[in-house]
N, C-alpha and C positions, 0 to 999 in steps of 0.2 A: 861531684859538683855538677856534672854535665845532665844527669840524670835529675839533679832538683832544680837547675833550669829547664830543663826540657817538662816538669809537671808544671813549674810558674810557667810558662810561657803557651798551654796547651790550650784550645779555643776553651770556653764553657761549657760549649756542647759534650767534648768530652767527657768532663768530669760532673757534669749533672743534664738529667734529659732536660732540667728547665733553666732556661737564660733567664738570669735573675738582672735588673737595670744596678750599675755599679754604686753603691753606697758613698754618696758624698763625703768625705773627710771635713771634720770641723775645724774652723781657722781660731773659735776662742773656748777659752776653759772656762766652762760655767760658774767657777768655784773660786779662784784668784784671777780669772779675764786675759791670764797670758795666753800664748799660742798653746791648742790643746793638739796631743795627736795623738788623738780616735777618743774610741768611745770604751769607758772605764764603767764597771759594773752598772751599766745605761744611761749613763752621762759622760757627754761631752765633755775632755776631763787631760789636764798635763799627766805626765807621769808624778810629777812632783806629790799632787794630790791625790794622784790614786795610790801613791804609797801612802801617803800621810793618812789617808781612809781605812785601808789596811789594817795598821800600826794603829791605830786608835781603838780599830774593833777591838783587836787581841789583848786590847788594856783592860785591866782592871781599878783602873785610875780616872777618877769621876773628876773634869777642868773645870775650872770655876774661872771668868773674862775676870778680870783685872777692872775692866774699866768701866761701860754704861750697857754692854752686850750688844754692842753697835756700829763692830769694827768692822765687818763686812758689810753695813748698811749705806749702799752710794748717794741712799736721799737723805741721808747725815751728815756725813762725808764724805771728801774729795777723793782722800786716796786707801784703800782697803790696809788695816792694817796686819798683814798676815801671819806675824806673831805670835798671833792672839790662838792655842790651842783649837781651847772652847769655843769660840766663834766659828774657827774653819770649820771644826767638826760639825758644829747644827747648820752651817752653808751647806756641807756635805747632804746631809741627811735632807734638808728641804729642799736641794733641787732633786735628789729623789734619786741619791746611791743606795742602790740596792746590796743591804751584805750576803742575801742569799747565793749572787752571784762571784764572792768569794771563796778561792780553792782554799781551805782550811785544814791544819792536824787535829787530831783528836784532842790535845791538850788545848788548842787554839778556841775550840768552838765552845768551849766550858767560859769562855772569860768573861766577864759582868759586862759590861757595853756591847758585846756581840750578842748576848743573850737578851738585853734587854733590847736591844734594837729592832734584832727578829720579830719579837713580840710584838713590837711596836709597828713591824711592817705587816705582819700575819694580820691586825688587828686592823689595818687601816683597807688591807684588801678585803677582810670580811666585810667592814663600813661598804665598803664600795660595791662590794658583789649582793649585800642587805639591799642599798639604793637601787641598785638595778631591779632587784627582784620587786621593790616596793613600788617602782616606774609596771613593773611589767602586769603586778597586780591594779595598780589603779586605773590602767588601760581596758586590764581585763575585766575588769568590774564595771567600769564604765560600757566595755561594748555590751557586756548583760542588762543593764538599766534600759540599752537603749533599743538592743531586740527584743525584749520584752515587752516596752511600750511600743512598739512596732506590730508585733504580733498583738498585742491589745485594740491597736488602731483596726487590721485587719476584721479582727471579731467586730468590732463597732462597726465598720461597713456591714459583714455579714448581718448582722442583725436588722439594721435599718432597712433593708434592700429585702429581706428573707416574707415570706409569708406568713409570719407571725403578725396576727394584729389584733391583740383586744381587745374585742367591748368597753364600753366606758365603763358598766359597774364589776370588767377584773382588774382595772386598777388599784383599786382596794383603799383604802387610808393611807395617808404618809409614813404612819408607823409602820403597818403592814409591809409596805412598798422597802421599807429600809430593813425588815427583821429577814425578808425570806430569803432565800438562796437568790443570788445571782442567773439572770435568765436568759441569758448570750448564749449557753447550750441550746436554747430551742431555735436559735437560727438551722443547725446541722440537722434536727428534727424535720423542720417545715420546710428547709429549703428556699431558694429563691423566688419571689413573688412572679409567676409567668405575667412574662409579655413586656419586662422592666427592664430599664427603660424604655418608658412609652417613644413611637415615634413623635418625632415634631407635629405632622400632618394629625395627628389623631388627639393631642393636647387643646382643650376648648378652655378658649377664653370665657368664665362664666361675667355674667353682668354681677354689681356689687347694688344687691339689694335692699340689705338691713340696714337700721341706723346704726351700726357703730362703723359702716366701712371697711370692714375688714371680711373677707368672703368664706372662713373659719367661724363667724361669730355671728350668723344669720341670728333673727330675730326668736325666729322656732327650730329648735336642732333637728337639721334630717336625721333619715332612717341612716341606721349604721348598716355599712358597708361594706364587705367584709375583703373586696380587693380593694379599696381610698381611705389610703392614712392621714389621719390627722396631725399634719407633721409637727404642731405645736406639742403635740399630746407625747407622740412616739420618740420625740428628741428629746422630751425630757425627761422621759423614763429611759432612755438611753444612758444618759447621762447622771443621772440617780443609780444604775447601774455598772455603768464604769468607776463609780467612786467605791462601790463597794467590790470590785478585784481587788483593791490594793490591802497588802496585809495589816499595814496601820488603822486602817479604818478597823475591823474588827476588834483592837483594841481598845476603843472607845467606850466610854457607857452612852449608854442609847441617847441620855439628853444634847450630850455633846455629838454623837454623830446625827443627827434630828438641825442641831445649830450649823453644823456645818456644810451637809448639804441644802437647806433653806437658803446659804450665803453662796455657794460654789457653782451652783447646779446651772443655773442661766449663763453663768460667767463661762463656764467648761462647754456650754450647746452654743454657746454664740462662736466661741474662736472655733468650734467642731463645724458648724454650718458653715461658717466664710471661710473656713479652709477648704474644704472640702469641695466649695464651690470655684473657688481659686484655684485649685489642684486639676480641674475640670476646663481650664480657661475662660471662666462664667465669671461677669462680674456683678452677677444676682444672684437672690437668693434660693438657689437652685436645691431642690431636693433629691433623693436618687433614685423615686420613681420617670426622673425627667421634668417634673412641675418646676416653674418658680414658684414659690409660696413663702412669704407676703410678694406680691405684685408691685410694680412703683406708682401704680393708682390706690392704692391701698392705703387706709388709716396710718397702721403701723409699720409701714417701710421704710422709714427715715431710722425709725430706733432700731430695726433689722439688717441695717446694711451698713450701719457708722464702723464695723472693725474692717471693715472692704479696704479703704485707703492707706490704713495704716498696715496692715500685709502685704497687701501690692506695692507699699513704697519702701520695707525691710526686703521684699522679695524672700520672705520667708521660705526655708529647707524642710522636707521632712519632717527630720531629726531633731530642728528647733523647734519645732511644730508639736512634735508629744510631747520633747521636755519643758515646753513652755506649759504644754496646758497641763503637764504633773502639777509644776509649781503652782499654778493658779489652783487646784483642787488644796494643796498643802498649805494653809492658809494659817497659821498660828495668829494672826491679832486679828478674828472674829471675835466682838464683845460677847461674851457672854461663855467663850471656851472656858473649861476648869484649868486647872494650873497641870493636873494631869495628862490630860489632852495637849494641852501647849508642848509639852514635855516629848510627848510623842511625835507629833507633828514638826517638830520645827528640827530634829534631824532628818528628816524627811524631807524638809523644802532644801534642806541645806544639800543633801545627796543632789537630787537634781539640778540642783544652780551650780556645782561642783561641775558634774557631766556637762552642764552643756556651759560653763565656763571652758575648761578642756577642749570643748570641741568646737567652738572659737578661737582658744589660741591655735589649735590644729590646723585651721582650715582659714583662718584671718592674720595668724602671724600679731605684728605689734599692733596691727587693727583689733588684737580682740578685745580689750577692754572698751571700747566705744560701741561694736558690734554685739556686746554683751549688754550695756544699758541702753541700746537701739530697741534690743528685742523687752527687755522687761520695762519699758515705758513702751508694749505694746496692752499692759496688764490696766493701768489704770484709766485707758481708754474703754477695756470691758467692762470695768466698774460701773464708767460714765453710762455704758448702755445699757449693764442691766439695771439701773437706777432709773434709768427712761422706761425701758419695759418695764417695770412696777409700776407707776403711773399711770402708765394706759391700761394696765390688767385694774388697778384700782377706780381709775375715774371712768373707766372706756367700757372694757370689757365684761369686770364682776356684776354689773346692775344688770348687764341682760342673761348671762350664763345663771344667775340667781334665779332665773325664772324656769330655769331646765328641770326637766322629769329626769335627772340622771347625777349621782355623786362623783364629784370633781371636786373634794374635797383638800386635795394635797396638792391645787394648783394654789390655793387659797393659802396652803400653808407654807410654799414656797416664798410665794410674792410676799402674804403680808405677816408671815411669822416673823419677827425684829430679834436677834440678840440682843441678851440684858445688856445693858450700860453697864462699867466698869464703875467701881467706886468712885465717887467727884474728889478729887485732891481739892488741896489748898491754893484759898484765891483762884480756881477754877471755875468763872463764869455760864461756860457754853454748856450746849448740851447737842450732843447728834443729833442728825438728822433720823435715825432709825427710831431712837428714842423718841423722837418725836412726835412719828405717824404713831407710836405705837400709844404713846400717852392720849393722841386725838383719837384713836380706836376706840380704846377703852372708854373716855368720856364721851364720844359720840352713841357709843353700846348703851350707856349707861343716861342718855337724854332722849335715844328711842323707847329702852324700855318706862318710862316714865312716862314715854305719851302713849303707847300701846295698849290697847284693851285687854284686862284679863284674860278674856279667853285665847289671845295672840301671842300672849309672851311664850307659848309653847311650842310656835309654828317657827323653825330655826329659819325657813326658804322668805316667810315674810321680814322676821330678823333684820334676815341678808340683802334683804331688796330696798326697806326704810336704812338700814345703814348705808349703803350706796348714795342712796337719792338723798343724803341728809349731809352725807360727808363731801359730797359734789358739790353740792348747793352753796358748804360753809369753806369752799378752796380757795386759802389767803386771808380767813378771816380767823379771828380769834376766838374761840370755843370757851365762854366762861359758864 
């Protein structure tokens, strides 16, 4: 006797090198609410009930409540009726008595309620250990979506900044431009452009001489130059080129990837520019040779700089930053996509909206669902602007570029290639605005060549010039 007090009585230290903080005793029985004392196969729990747990397992005898299966339910009733076999037993089992933690005989463990209860716990810790893994997978999945467009972002610098810059006639066609390999490897080739970024002091304000205003769109194209990029030119084969990394897009037939970046391509180089410029603390339209390019004396500055406010007022991340502008390339309700294409696409915008929902509630908490449509009602503001830049490339810009010794063919095809209209439903009035220029295209095509001399209907440059100054001329009026 003296000897088993002298163990109860001996520090902690003793008897384990680590001092464990003393286990509070519980004052009620999770199961019948009388006074519980201790903790019964890991629930707080009387003896009464943890025999009566016990004895239930080792049965073979299936209870069936007598009355509504509601006797231990306190938001039914006042007072538990604890009588009731069947009832105590499923209180047992949902606050979560574990039979494993039963010392059992061999005859005992054979009994139909133990065995089937096991099962039923073996079975709910695999649910749970499923759910973990399936947390752990979507985490990880998500951080690969998101270094990957991270590491893609990277490349896109590397290239635009690199010494790479082609002539206007290796641009090629639009077709061209979408069929060949991917050309962000020739950043690592060429290297970075020396001397980039220019200093401040050595950046010259040119005078804005031509009539359209814009200092890209001189009247007669200089000579090409083989260290001054054309940043309209090289952003948008940037961006024709980043849509073709992604593995979807090679799934495509050519008409549908042709439709879709003619819709994406401005939309993906505008949030690329005003971020990029944002990321730099510039609130202009900074390029990375150091230029601003458009200017705020400029024609077209107003439609170049409209996504500035709405970034600077999200205070846009990173992270929001690629997966926003995935989304915006993953566009399934361009008219004129196949159903095939829609099909492809649209688990694709949905991966991303997915990612960077997650990583708003991540990083926003209950704010993330408002921080989520903050950022994707940053999407149809670049609509707004690439709908403006169309306009100026059709009313502004194509009449005098029409007059150039050089093909620039797939600027043509971005701006004013329209996807088809979708079938008109019923009692369907309207008709888009895509549909629209494109219907005045064709019948403005179709009222030049009628007044054109035989031997002109061959000359595409002349074409291009009476369409300009014919479609300028009829802006807001009706073409019958």
């Amino acid at each position: 006797m003296s000897r088993m007090r002298a163990l109860t009585t001996s520090p902690p230290s003793q008897l384990n090198n680590e001092t464990l903080p003393p286990r509070k005793r519980p004052d009620e029985c999770e199961i019948c609410l009388r006074s519980a004392n201790g903790h019964h196969c890991g629930v707080a729990s009387c003896k009464g009930c943890k025999t009566f747990f016990r004895r239930m397992c080792v049965s073979n005898t299936e209870f069936k409540c007598k009355f509504n299966e509601d006797c231990f339910d306190l938001s039914k009733r006042t007072v538990i009726h604890l009588r009731c076999q069947a009832c105590r037993y499923k209180k047992c089992i949902d606050v979560g008595m574990n039979p494993l933690a039963l010392e059992l005989k061999g005859e005992e463990e054979n009994a139909l309620n133990f065995k089937q209860l096991v099962k039923r716990t073996r079975d709910e810790e695999q649910q749970e250990n499923l759910k973990i893994c399936v947390l752990e997978t979507r985490e990880t999945n998500s951080m690969q979506v998101i270094n990957m467009l991270s590491y893609l972002e990277l490349k896109i610098e590397q290239f635009r900044i690199s010494a790479y810059n082609p002539s206007f006639f290796e641009y090629g066609t639009f077709e061209e431009m979408i069929l060949r390999q991917s050309r962000f490897g020739i950043a690592d080739r060429f290297g970075p452009m020396p001397g980039w970024p220019l200093p401040r002091d050595k950046i010259v304000k040119e005078d804005i001489t031509g009539k359209s205003g814009i200092r890209d769109v001189p009247d007669k194209p200089d000579h090409f130059s083989p260290n001054k990029k054309i940043w309209m030119l090289i952003n948008t084969l940037t961006n024709i080129e980043y849509a073709k990394t992604f593995m979807f897009f090679h799934k495509l037939d050519l008409k549908d990837k042709t439709i879709l970046i003619s819709h994406v391509t401005l939309i993906c180089m505008n949030l690329n520019n005003t971020y990029f410029a944002i990321s730099k603390k510039v609130d202009e339209c900074l390029q990375p040779d150091g230029t601003i390019t458009p200017q705020k004396d400029e024609y077209n500055y107003p439609a170049f700089s409209m996504a500035f406010a709405p970034l600077i007022r999200c205070n846009v991340q990173p992270i929001e930053y690629v997966l926003l502008k995935a989304i915006c390339l993953c566009n399934p309700t361009i008219h004129g996509l196949s159903e095939h294409a829609q099909s492809i696409i649209i688990p694709e915008r949905q991966k991303y909206a997915d990612v960077l929902f997650d990583y708003c509630v991540k990083h926003h908490g209950n704010g993330a669902p408002s921080r989520f449509a903050e950022l994707l009602g940053i999407i149809p503001i670049l609509e707004q602007q690439q709908q403006k830049q169309k306009h100026i490339h059709i009313y502004h810009i194509a009449p005098i570029i029409a007059k150039y010794d050089m093909v620039l063919g797939f600027l043509d095809d971005i701006i004013l290639k329209s996807p088809s209209s979708p079938q008109k439903k019923e009692n369907e009035d309207y008709i888009s605005y895509d549909l629209y220029e494109q219907e005045q295209y064709l019948t403005v095509i179709s009222k030049i060549n009628e007044c054109l001399q035989p031997d002109e209907t061959e000359t595409p440059l002349k074409v291009r010039l009476h369409f300009f100054q014919f479609f300028k001329a009829n802006v807001g009026e009706t073409i019958k």
